[in-house]
Legacy VTK file of the C-alpha trace (Angstrom):
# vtk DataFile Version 3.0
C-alpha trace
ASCII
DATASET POLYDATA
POINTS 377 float
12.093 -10.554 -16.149
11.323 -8.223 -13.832
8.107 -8.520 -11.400
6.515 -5.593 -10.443
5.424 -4.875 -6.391
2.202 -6.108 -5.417
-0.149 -3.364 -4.072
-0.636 -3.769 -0.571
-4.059 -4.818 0.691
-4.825 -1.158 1.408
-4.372 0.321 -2.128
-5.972 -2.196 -3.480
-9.392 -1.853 -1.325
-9.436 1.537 -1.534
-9.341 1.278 -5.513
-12.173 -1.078 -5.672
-14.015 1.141 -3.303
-13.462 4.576 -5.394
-14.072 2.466 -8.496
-17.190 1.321 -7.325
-18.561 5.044 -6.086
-17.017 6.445 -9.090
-19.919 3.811 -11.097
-22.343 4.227 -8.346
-22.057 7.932 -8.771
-22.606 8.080 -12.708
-25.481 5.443 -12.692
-26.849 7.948 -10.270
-26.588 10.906 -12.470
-27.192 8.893 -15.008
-30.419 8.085 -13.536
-31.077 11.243 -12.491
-30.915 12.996 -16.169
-33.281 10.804 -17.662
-35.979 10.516 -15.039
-35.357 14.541 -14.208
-35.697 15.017 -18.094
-39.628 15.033 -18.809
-40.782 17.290 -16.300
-37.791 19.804 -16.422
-38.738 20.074 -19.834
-42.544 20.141 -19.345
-41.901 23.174 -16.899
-39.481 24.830 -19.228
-42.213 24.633 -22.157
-44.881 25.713 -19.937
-43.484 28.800 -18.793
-42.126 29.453 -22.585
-45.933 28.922 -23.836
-47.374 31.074 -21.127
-44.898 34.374 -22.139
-46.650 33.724 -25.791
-50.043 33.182 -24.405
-49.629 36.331 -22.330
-48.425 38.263 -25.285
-50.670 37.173 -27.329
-53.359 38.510 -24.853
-51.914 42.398 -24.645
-51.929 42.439 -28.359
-55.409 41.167 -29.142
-57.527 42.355 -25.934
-55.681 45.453 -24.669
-57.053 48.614 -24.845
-54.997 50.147 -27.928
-53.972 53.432 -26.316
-52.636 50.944 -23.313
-51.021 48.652 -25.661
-47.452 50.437 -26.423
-47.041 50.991 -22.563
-48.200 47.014 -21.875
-45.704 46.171 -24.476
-42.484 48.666 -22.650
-43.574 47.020 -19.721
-43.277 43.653 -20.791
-39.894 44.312 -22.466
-38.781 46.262 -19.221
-39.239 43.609 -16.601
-39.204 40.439 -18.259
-37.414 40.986 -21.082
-39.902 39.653 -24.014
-40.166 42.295 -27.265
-42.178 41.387 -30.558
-40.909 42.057 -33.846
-42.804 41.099 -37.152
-41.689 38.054 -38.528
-40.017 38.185 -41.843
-39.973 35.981 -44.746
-35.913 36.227 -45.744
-35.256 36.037 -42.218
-31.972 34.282 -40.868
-33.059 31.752 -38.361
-30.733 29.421 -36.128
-32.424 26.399 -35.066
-31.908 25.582 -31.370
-28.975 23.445 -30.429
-29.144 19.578 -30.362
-29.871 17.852 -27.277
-32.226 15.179 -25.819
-33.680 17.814 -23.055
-33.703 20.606 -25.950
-36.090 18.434 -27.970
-38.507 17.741 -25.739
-39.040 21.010 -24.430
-39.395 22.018 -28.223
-41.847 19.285 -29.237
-43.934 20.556 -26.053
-44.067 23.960 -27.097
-44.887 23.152 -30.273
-47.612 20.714 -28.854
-49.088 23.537 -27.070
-49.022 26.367 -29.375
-49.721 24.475 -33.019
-47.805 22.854 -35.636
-46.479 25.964 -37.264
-44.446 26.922 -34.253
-40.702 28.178 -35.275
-38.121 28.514 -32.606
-34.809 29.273 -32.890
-31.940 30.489 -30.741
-30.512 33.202 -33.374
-32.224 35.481 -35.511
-30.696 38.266 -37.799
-27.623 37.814 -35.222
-29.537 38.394 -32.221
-29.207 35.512 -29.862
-31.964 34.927 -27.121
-35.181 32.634 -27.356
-37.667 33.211 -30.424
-40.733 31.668 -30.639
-43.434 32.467 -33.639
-46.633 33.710 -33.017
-49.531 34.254 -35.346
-52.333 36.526 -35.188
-54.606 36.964 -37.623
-52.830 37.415 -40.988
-49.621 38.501 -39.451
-46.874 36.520 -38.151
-44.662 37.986 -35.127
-41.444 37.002 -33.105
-41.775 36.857 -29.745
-38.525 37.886 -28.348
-37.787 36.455 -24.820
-33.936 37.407 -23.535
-33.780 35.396 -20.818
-33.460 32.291 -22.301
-34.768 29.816 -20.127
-33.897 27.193 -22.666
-29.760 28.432 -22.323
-29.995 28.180 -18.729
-30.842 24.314 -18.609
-27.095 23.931 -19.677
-25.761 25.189 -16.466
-22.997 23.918 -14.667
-23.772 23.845 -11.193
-24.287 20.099 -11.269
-20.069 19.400 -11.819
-19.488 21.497 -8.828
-21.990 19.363 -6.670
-20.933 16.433 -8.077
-16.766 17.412 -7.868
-17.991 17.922 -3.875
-20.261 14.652 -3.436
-16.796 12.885 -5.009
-14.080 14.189 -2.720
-16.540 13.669 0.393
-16.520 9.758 -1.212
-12.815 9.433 -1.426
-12.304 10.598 1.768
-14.958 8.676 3.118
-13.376 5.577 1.476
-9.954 6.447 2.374
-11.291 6.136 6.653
-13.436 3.311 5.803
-10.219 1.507 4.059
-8.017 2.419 6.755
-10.513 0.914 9.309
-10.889 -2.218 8.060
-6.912 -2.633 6.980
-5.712 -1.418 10.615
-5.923 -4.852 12.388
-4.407 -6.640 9.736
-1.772 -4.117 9.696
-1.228 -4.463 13.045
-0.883 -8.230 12.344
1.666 -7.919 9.977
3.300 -5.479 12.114
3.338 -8.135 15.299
4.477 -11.251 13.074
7.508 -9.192 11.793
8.257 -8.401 15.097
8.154 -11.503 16.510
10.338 -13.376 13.097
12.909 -10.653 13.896
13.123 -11.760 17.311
11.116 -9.564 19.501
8.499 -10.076 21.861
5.315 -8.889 20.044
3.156 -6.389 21.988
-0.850 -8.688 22.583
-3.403 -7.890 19.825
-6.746 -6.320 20.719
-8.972 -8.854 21.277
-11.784 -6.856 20.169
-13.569 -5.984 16.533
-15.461 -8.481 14.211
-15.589 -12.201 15.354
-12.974 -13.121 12.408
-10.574 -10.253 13.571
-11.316 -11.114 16.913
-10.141 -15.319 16.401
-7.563 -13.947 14.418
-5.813 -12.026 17.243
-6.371 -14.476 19.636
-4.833 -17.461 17.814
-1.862 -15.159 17.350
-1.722 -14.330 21.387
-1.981 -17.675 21.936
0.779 -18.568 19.941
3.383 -15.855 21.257
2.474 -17.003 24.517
2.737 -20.758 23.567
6.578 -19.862 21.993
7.480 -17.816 25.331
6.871 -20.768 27.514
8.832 -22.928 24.741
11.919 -20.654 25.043
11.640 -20.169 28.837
11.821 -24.264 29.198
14.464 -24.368 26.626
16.158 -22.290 28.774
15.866 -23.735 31.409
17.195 -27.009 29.931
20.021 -25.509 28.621
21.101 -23.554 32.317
20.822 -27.171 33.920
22.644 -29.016 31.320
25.090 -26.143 31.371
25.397 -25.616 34.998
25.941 -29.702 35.269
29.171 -29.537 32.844
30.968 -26.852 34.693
31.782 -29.241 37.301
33.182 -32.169 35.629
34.972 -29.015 33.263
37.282 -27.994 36.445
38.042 -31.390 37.611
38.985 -31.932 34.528
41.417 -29.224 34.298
41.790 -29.820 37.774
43.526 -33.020 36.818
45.232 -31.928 33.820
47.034 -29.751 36.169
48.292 -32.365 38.495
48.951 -34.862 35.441
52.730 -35.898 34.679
51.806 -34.674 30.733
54.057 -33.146 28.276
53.671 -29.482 28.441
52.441 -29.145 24.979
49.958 -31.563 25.367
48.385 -29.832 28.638
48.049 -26.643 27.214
46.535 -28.307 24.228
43.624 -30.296 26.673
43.891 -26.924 28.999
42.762 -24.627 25.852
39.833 -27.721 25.092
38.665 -27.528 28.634
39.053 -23.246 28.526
36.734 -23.358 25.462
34.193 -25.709 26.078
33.715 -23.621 29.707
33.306 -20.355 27.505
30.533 -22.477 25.297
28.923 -23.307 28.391
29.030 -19.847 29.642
27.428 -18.500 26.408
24.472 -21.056 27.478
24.101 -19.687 31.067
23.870 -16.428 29.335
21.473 -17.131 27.087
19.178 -19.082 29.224
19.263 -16.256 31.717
18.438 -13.742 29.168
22.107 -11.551 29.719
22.623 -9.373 26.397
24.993 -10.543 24.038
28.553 -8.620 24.556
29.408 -6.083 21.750
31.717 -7.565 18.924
35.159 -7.042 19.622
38.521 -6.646 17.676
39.815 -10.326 17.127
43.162 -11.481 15.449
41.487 -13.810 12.507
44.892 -15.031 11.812
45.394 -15.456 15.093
42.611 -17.601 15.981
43.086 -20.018 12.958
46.458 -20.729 13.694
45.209 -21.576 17.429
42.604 -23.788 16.109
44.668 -25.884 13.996
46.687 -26.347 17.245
43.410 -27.205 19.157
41.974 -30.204 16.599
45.639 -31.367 16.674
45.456 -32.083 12.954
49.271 -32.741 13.023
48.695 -35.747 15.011
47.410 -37.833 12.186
50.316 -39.680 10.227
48.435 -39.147 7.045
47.393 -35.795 7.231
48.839 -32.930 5.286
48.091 -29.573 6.178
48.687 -26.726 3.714
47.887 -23.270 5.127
48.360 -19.642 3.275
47.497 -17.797 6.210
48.249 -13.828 5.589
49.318 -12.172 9.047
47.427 -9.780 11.354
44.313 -10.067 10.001
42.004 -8.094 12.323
38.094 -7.891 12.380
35.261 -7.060 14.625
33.222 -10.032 16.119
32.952 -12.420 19.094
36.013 -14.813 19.670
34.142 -17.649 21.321
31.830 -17.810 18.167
34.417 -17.359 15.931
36.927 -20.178 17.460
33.929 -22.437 17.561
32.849 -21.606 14.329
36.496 -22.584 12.961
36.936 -25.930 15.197
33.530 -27.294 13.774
34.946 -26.705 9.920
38.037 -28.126 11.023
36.671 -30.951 12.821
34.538 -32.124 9.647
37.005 -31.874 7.511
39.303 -34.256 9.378
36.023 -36.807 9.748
35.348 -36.267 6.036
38.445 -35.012 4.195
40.058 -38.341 3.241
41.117 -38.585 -0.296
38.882 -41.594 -1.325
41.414 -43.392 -3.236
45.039 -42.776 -1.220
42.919 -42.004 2.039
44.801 -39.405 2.927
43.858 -36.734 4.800
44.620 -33.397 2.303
43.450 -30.002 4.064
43.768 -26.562 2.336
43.589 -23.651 5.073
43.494 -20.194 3.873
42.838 -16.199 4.669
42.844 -13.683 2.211
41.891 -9.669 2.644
39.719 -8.109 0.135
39.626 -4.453 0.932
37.831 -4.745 3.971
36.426 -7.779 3.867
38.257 -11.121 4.853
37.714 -14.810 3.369
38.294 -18.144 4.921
38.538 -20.890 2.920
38.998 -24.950 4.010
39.307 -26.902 1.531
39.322 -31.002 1.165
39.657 -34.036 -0.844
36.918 -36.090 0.933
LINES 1 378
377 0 1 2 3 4 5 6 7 8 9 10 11 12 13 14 15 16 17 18 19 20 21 22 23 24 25 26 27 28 29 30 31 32 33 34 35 36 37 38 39 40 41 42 43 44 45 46 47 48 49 50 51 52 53 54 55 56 57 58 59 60 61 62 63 64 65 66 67 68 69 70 71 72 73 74 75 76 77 78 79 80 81 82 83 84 85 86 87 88 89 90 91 92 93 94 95 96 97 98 99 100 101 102 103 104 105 106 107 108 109 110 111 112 113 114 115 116 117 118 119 120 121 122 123 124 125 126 127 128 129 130 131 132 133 134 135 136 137 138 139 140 141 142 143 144 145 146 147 148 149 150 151 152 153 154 155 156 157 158 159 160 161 162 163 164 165 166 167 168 169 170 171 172 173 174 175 176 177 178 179 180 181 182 183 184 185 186 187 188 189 190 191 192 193 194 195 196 197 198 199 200 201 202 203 204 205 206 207 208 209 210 211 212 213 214 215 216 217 218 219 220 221 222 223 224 225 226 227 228 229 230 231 232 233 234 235 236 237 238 239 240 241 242 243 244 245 246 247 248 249 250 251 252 253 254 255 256 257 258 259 260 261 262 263 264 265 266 267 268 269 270 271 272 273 274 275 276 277 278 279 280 281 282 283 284 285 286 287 288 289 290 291 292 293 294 295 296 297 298 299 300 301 302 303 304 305 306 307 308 309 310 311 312 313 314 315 316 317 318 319 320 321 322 323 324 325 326 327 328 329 330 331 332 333 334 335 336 337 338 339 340 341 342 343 344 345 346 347 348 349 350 351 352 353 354 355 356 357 358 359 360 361 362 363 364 365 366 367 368 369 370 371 372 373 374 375 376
């Protein structure tokens, strides 16, 4: 089955911040719709009702001879004609809508029952409203619709703005707050890989703050560690180097079969090069760059070096293939091989015969190269 990645902490407060002005932002219009509703449309009606009122006026008390050029004027600069109002016709209501209503029930209110309106009539779109006079019923014509321009779209725009200034706001807020533990997570990967950690800031909020300086603490605490392990290891080191050449000191002057001193001599000539890697190490010297070594080399000389030949039980079976060259450090690599060797002469006894069966091989696989040891313990 496969698992999918885990958002970092980043992503994932940033989406709970956008989610949450995303709902703060449509509660607000929301909010702002409803309680903007009532008054918007009270205005709306008012100034609707006061074109009627005001044409109602310049047909009943104007002087007649004035009346035609009250009428052009009206038409001219503010767009409102009259036309008789006809039985057959063709009237589109106004469109559906909670603002649309009210501002139709308020007209209504204010000008009597019998108020039409309608947003079409005989094909002509624009605002009509009913008026009557006397015995005779007129439209009043009004072409800018003040009803059409409630549906305006400015509002998206505002809103489209107010949302990119939130992401990007919540985007530097996110950032802020993630940075020290990013810088955390930066430091502890550091220091598992190794590495001497640059020190936190010891600054921010007071759980930031104890944070960092725990963390300090404990880089510093590991430092002095390593520098007294160290420090152990250069004594104990520098303490075996002298018994190391008396040894071979000896070893030299010793009446021994020649085989057997260059047997102790190559004991003596590693356990100096372990002891050197140690003085390295506790004084901090870089380690050497890998090298070409003779695997099959090596193994061979290790087999000679645990002297597994000397037990009268043991039975050695190697399938070493020759020349077999790769890039690494010899000292690791010989010690590496004496310790497998080593426990599989102290553990390789055939429980039942007690005889000591070893397998050694080496084997090339395009370029990679495999060891095995093999026993019957």
């Amino acid at each position: 089955m496969i698992r999918l990645r885990s958002p970092s902490l980043f992503w994932r407060t940033l989406l709970l911040v956008l989610l949450l002005i995303v709902a703060s932002l449509a509660a607000w219009l929301q909010s702002y719709r409803v309680l903007e509703r009532g008054p918007r449309a009270e205005t709306i009606a008012q100034q609707v009702v006061s074109v009627v009122n005001i044409t109602r006026a310049a047909l009943l008390y104007a002087d007649p001879f004035v009346r035609s050029d009250l009428l052009a004027e009206l038409a001219a600069n503010e767009g409102v004609r009259i036309y008789p109002l006809e039985p057959d016709d063709k009237v589109v209501r106004l469109a559906d809508g909670p603002l649309i209503k009210l501002i139709e029930q308020a007209i209504v209110t204010k000008l009597g029952a019998g108020t039409q309106l309608g947003s079409e009539v005989n094909g002509v779109s624009g605002l009509w409203v009913s008026l009557s006079m006397a015995d005779d019923d007129y439209w009043v014509f009004i072409t800018r619709d003040p009803v059409a321009r409630t549906y305006g779209t400015q509002w998206v725009g505002w809103a489209l703005v107010a949302l990119v200034l939130s992401v990007i706001g919540a985007v530097l807020i996110t950032r802020l707050i993630n940075r020290p533990l990013a810088q955390l997570s930066a430091a502890s990967a550091r220091l598992g890989s190794g590495h001497d950690p640059a020190p936190l800031p010891e600054v921010g909020p007071i759980e930031i703050r104890t944070v960092n300086e725990s963390f300090n603490r404990m880089v510093t605490d590991l430092g002095k560690l390593e520098a007294d392990r160290a420090v152990l290891l250069a004594g104990i080191s520098h303490d075996l180097r002298t018994p190391l050449s008396r040894l071979r000191l000896e070893l030299e002057m010793a009446q021994l079969p020649e085989e057997t001193r260059a047997a102790a001599v190559g004991d003596i000539e590693q356990m100096d090069a372990i002891v050197r890697q140690f003085l390295d190490y506790a004084r901090k010297v870089p380690q050497a760059p890998a090298s070409e070594v003779d695997l099959s080399a090596a193994i061979t000389a290790a087999l000679q070096r645990v002297r597994i030949d000397a037990e009268p039980s043991a039975e050695v079976e190697a399938d070493i293939a020759p020349a077999v060259r790769i890039r690494g450090h010899a000292t690791e690599i010989d010690r590496a091989l004496d310790n497998l060797l080593n426990n599989a002469m102290r553990y390789g006894r055939n429980p039942d015969s007690g005889k000591l069966q070893i397998h050694v091989s080496l084997q090339t696989d395009a370029d990679r190269a495999s060891v095995c040891i093999s026993d019957r313990g």
